[in-house]
N, CA and C atoms as a LAMMPS dump frame, in Angstrom:
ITEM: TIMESTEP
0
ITEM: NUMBER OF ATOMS
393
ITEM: BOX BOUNDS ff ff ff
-5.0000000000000000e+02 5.0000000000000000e+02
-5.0000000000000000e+02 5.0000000000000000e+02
-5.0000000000000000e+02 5.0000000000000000e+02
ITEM: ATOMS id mol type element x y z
1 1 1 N 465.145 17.781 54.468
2 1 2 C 464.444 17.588 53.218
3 1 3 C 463.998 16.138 53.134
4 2 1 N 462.501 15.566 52.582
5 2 2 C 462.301 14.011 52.634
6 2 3 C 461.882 14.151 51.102
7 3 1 N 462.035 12.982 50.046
8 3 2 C 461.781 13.072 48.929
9 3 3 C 460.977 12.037 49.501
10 4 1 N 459.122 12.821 48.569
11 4 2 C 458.519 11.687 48.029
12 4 3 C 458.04 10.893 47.278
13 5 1 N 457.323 9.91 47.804
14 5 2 C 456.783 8.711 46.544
15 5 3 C 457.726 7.589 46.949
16 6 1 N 457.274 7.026 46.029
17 6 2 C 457.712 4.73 46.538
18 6 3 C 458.779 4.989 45.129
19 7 1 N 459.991 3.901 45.773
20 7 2 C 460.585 3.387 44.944
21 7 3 C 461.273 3.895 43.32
22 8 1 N 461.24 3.757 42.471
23 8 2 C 462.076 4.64 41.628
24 8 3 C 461.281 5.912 41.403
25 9 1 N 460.288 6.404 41.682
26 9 2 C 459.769 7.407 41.84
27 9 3 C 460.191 8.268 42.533
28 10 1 N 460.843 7.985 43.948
29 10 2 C 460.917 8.588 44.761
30 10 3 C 462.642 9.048 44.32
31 11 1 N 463.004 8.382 43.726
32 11 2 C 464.593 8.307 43.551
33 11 3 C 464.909 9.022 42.31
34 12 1 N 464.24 8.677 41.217
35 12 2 C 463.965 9.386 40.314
36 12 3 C 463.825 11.511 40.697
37 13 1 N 462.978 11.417 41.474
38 13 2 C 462.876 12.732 42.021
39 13 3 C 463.732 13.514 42.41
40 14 1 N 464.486 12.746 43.547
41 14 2 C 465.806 13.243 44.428
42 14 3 C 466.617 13.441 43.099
43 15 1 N 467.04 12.39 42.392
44 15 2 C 468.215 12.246 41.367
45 15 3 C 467.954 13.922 40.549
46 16 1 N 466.651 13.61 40.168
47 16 2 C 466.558 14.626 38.869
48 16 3 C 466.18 16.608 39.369
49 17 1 N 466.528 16.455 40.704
50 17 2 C 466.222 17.649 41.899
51 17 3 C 467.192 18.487 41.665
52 18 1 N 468.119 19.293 41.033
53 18 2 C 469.155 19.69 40.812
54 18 3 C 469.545 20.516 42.218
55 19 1 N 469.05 21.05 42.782
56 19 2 C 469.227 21.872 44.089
57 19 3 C 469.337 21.155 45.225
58 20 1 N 468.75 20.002 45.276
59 20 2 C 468.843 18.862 46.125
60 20 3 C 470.31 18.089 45.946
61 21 1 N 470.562 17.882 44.686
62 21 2 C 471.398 16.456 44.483
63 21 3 C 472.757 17.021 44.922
64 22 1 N 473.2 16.196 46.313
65 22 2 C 474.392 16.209 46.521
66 22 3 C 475.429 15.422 45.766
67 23 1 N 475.015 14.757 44.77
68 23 2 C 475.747 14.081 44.226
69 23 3 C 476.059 14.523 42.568
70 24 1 N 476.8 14.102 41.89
71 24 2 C 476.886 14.043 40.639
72 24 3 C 476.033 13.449 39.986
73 25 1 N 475.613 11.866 40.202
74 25 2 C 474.823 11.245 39.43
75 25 3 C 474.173 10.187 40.503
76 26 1 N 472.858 10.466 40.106
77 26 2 C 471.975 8.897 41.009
78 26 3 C 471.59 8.458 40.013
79 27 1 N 471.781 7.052 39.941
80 27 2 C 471.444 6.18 38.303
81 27 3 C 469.908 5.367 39.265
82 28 1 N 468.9 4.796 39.328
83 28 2 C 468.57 3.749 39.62
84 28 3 C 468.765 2.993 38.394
85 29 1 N 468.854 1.405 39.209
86 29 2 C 469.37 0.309 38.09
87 29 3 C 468.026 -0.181 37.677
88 30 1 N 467.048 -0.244 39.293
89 30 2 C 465.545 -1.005 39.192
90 30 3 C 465.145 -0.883 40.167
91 31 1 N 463.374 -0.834 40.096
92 31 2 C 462.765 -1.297 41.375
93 31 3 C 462.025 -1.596 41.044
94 32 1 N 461.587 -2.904 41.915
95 32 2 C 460.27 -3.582 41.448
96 32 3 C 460.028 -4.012 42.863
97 33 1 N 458.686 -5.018 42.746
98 33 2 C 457.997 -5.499 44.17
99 33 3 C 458.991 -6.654 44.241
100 34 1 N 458.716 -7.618 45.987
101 34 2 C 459.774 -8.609 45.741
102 34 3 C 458.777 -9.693 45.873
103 35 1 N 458.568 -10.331 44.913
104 35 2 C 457.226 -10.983 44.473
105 35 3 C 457.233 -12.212 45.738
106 36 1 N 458.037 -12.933 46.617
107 36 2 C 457.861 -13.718 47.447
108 36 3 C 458.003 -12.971 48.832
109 37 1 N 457.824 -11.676 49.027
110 37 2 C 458.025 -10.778 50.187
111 37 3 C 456.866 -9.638 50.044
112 38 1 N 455.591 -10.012 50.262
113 38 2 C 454.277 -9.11 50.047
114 38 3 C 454.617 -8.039 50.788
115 39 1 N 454.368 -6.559 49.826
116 39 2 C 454.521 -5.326 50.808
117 39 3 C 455.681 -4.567 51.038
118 40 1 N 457.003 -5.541 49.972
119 40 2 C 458.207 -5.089 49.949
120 40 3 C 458.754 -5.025 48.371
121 41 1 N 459.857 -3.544 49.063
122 41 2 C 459.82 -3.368 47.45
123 41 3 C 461.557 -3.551 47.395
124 42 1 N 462.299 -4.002 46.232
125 42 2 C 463.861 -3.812 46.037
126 42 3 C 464.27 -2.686 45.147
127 43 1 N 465.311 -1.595 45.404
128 43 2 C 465.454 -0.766 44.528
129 43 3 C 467.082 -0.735 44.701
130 44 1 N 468.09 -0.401 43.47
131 44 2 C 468.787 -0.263 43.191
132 44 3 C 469.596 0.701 42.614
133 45 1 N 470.594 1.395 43.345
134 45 2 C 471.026 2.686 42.946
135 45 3 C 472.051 2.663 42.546
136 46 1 N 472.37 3.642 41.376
137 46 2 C 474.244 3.809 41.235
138 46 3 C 474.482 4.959 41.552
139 47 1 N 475.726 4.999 42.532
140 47 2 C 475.817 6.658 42.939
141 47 3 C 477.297 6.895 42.672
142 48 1 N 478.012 7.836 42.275
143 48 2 C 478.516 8.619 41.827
144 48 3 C 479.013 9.472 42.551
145 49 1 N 479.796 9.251 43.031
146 49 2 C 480.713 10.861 44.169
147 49 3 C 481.769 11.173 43.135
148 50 1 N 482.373 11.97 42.051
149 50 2 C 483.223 12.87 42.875
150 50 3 C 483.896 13.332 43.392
151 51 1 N 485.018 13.103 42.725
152 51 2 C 486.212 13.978 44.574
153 51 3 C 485.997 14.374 44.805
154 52 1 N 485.465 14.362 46.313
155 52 2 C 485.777 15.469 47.333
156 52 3 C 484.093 15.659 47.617
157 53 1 N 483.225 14.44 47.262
158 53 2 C 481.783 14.941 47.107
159 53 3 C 481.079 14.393 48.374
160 54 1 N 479.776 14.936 48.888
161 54 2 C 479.805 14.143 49.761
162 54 3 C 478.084 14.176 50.159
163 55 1 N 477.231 13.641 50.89
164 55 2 C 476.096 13.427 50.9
165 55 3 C 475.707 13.897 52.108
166 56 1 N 474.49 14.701 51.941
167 56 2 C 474.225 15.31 53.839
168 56 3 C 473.86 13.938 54.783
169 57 1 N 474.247 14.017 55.638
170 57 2 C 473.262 13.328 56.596
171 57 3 C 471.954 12.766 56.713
172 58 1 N 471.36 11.533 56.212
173 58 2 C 470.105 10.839 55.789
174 58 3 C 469.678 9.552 57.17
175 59 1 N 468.978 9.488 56.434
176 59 2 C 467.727 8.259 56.885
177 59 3 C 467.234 7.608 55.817
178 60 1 N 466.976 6.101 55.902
179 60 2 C 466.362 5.761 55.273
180 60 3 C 464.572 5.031 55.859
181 61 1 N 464.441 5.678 56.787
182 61 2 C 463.144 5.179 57.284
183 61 3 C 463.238 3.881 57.959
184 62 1 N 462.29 3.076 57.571
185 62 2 C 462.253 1.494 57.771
186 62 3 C 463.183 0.559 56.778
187 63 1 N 463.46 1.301 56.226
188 63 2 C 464.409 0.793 54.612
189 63 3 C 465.643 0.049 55.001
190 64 1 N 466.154 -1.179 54.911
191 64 2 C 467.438 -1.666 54.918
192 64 3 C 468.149 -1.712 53.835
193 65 1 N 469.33 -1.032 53.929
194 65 2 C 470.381 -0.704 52.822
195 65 3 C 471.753 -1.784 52.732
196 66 1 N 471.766 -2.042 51.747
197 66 2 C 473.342 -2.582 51.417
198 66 3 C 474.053 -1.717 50.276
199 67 1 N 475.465 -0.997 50.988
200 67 2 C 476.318 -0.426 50.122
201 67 3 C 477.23 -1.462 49.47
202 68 1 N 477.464 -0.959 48.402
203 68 2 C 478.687 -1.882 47.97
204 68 3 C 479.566 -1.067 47.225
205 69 1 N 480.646 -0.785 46.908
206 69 2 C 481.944 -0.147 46.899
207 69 3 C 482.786 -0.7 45.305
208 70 1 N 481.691 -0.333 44.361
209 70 2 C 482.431 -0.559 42.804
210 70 3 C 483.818 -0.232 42.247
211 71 1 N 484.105 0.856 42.809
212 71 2 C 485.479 1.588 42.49
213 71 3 C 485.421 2.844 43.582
214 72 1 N 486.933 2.968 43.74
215 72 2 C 487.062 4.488 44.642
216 72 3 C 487.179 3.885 45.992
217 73 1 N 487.094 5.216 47.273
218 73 2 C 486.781 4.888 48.51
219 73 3 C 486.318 6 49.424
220 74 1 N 484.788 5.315 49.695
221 74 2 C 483.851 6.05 50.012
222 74 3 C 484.297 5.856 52.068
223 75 1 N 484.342 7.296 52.431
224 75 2 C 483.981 7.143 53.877
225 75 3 C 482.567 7.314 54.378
226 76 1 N 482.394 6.587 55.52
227 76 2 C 481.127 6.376 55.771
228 76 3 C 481.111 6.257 57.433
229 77 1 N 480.239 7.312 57.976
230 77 2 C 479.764 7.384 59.456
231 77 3 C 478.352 6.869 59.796
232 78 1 N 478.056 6.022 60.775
233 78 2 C 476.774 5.591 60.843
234 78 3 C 476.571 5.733 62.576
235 79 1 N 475.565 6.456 63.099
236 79 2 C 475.278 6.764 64.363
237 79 3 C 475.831 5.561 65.234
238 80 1 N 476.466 6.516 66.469
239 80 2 C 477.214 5.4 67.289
240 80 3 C 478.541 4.353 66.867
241 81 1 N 478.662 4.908 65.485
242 81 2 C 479.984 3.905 65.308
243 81 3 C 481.132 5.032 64.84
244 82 1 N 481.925 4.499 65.177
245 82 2 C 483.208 5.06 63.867
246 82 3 C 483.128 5.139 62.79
247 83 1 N 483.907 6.299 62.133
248 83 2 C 483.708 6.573 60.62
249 83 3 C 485.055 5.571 60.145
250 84 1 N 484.579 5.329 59.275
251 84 2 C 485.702 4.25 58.301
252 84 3 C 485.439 4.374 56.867
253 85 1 N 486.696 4.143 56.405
254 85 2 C 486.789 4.065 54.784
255 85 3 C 486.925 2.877 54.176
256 86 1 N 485.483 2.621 53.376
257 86 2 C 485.098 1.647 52.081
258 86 3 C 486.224 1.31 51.139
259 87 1 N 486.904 0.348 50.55
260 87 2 C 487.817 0.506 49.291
261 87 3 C 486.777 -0.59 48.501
262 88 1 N 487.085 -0.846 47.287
263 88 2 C 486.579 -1.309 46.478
264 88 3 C 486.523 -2.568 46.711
265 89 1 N 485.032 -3.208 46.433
266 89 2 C 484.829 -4.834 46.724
267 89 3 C 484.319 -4.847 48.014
268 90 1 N 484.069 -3.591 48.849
269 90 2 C 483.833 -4.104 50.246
270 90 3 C 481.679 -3.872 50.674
271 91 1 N 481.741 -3.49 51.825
272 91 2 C 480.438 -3.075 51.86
273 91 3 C 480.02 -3.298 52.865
274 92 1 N 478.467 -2.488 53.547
275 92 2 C 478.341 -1.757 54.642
276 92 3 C 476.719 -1.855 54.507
277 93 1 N 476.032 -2.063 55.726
278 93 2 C 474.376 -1.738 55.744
279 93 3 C 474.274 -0.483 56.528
280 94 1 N 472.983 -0.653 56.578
281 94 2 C 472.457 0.815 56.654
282 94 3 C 471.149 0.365 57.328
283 95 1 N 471.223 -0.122 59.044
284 95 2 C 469.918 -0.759 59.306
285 95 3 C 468.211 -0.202 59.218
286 96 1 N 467.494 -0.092 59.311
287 96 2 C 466.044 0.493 59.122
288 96 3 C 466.169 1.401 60.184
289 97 1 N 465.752 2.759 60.271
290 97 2 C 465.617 3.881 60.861
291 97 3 C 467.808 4.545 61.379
292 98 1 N 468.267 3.459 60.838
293 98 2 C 469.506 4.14 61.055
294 98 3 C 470.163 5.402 60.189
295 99 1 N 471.126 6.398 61.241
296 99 2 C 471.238 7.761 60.724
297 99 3 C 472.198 7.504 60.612
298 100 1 N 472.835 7.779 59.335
299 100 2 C 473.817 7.817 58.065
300 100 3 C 474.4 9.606 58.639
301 101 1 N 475.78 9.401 59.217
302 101 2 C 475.964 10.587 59.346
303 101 3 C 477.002 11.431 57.98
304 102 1 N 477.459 10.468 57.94
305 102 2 C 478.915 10.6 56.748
306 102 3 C 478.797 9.72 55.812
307 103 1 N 478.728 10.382 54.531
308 103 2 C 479.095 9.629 53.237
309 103 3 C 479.608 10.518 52.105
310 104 1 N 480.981 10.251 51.557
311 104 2 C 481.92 11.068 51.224
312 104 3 C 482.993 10.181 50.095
313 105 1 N 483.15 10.919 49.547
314 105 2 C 484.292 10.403 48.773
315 105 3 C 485.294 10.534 49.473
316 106 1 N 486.369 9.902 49.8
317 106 2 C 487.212 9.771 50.781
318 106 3 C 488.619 10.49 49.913
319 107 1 N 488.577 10.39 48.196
320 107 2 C 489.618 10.932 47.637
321 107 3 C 489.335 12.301 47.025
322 108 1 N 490.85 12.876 46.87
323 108 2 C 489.933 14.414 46.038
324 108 3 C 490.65 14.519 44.996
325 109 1 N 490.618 13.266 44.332
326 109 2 C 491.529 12.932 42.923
327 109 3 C 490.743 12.051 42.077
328 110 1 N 489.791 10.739 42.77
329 110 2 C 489.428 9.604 42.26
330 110 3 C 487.661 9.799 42.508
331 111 1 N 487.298 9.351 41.478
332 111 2 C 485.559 9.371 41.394
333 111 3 C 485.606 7.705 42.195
334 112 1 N 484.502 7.727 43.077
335 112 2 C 483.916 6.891 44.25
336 112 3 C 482.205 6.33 43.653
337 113 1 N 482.341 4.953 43.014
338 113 2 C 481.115 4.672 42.604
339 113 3 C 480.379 3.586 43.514
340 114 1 N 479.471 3.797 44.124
341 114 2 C 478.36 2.607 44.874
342 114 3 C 477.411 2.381 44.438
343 115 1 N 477.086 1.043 44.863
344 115 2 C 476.142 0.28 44.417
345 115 3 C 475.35 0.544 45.794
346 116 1 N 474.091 0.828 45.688
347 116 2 C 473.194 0.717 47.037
348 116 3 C 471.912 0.062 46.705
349 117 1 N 471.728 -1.014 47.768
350 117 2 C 470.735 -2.033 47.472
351 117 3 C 469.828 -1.686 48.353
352 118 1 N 468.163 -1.088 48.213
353 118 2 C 467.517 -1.05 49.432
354 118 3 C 465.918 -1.961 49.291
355 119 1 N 466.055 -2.434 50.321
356 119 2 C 464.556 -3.02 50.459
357 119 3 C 464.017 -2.171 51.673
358 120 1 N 462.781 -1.668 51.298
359 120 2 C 461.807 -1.005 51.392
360 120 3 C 460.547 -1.046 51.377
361 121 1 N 459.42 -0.729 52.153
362 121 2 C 457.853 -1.145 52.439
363 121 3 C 457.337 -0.433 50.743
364 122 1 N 456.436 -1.479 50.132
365 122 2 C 455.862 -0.54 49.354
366 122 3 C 455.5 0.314 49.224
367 123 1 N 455.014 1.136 50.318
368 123 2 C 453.826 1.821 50.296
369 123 3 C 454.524 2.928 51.237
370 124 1 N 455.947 3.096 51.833
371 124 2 C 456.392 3.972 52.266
372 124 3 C 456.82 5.608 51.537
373 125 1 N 456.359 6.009 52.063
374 125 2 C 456.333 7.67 51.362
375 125 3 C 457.837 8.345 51.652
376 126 1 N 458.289 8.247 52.206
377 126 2 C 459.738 8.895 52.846
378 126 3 C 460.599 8.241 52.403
379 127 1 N 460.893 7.961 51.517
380 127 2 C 462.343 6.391 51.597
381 127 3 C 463.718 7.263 51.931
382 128 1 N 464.113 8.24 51.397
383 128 2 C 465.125 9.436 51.972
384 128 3 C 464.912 10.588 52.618
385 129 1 N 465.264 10.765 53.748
386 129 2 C 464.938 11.709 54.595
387 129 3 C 466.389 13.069 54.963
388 130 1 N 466.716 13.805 54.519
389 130 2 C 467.999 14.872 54.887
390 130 3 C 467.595 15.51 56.171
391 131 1 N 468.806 15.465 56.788
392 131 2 C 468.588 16.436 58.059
393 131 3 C 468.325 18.123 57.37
């Protein structure tokens, strides 16, 4: 599945997709252009796992991601590496065209909240891609 459109549009979509959303809640915080980086955009997500919740397998295109780990502990597989578990305060990228194999709430008691920071081409149509 690829959701489209740029930036909170595109996120907006996925979030408000009910058949799509592997998650409980996708908040975006913001996205705007990054006014000293022509052609790039910053968007900001709050995500929401869940015990026991967990996210299919993605892409983010050309998009570089920073997770960050608000509360809970999110496990996380990224092609070619070991899966490891996030605890709170920590955090993890997500390089451009890299495949996100695992992302999971790691507890099946405690809700798992992230912060995900992505910069992204303006004008990119795909920003999430599901196997």
């Amino acid at each position: 599945m690829t959701i489209r459109g740029t930036g909170e549009e595109a996120y907006d979509n996925f979030a408000m997709s009910v058949q799509y959303n592997p998650f409980d809640s996708v908040t975006t915080a913001f996205s705007m252009p990054i006014m000293n980086v022509p052609g790039k955009n910053i968007t900001s997500l709050l995500v929401d796992y869940p015990p026991g919740e967990k996210a299919p397998a993605h892409r983010h295109g050309s998009a570089f991601v920073i997770c960050y780990v608000l509360s809970g502990e999110l496990r996380s597989q990224m092609e070619g590496e070991p899966a490891r578990i996030y605890k709170k305060g920590e955090h993890f990228i997500e390089a451009p065209g890299a495949h996100h194999l695992i992302a999971e709430n790691a507890s099946q008691d405690q809700n798992c909240k992230v912060l995900a920071v992505i910069i992204h081409d303006t004008s990119e149509e795909n920003v999430v891609e599901y196997d």
